[in-house]
Each structure stands twice: as C-alpha cells, then as structure tokens.
C-alpha positions in Angstrom: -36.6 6.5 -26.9 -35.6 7.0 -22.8 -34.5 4.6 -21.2 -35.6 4.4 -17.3 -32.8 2.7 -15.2 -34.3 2.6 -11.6 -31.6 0.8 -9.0 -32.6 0.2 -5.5 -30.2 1.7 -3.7 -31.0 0.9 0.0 -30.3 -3.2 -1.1 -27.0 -2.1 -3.2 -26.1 -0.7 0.0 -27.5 -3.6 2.1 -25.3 -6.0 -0.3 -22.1 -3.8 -0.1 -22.4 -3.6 3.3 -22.7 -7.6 3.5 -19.8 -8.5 0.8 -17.2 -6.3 3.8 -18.7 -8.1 6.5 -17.8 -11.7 5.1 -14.5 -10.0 3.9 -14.0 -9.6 7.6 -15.1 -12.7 8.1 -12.7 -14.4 6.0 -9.9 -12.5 6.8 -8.5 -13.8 10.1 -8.6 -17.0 8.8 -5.3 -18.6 7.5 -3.7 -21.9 7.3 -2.4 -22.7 10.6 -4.4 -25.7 10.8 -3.2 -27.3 7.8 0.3 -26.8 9.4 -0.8 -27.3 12.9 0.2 -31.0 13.2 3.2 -30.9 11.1 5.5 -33.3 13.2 2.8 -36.1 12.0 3.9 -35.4 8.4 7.5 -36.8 9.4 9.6 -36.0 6.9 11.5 -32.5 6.6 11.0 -32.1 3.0 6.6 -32.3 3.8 6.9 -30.4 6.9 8.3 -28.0 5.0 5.9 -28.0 2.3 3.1 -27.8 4.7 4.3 -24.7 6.3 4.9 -23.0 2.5 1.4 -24.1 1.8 -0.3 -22.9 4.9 1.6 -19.5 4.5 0.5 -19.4 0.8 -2.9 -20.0 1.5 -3.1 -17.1 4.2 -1.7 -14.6 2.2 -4.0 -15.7 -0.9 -6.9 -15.7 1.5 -5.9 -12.5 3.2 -6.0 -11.0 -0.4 -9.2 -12.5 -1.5 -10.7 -11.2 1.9 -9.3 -7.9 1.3 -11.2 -8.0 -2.7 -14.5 -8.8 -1.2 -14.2 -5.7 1.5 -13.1 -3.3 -1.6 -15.9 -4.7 -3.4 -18.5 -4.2 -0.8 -17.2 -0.7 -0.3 -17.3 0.0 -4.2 -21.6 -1.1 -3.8 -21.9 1.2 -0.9 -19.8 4.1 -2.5 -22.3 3.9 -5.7 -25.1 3.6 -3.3 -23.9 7.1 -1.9 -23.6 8.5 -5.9 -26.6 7.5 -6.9 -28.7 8.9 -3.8 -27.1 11.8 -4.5 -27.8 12.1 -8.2 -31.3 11.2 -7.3 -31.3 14.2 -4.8 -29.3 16.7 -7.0 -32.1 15.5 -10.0 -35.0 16.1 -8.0 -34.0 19.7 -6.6 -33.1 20.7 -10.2 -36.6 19.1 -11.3 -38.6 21.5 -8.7 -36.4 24.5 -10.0 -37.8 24.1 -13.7 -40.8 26.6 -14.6 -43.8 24.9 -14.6 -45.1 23.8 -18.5 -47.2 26.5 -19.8 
C-alpha cells in the first residue's frame, strides 16, 4: 500500500503569501484610538487604565500580527521544499534504467 500525497503548491504559496500580507495589515494598528479621547474618561484612575489597555492591546496585536507573517512565511518556505523535492524526484526518476 502507497500512499499518493499530491499538494498544490502554487495555492500553498498563494495562501502564505496572503496570511503576511494581512500580518502587515494588522500590524500598524494599535490602540490609540481607544485612548485617543481619554480626557472624556475624567477620572485619573480610567485615564490610566485606558492608556494600560491601549498599550496592551498594541503590543498583543503587534505579536499576533507578527504570528500570522511567520506563519505565511512557514507556507511559502514549504512551498519552496516541496517544489524542490518534486524537482530533485523527477531528475532522479529520468536517471533510473528503463524496466527491461
């Protein structure tokens, strides 16, 4: 028993190459406008919570961003080794002797 794994790697690629762009995306976002009115929230004590949030949520969403661009990278990186293995396969195929 064989088993035939056959992975398109032109839409692994095409779907790496999308999960970096929305990283990228994502990335310059951050929470400035939660804290951008903070002199409505009157009260030292929420103004500061505010800010500690907003910062929070920046540096959780620059990390998140940062996941999805590794992750993309990763698809097109496997994309790469598995053309090649494809390649390195078929060159070794046409070097066999042919069946007698």
């Amino acid at each position: 028993m064989t088993a035939d794994l056959r992975v398109d790697t032109a839409e692994l690629r095409s779907s790496g190459e999308l999960l970096i762009g929305y990283g990228g995306a994502v990335s310059g976002l951050d929470g400035t406008a939660l804290a951008a009115r903070r002199s409505h929230y009157g009260h030292p004590a929420l103004v500061s919570a505010a800010t500690g949030f907003a910062e929070r949520w920046a540096r959780g969403l620059r990390a998140t961003a940062d996941d999805v661009r590794d992750g993309g990278a990763a698809l097109v990186s496997a994309a790469g080794w598995l053309e090649a293995v494809d390649t390195n396969a078929a060159e070794a195929a046409r070097d066999l002797p042919a069946p007698q």
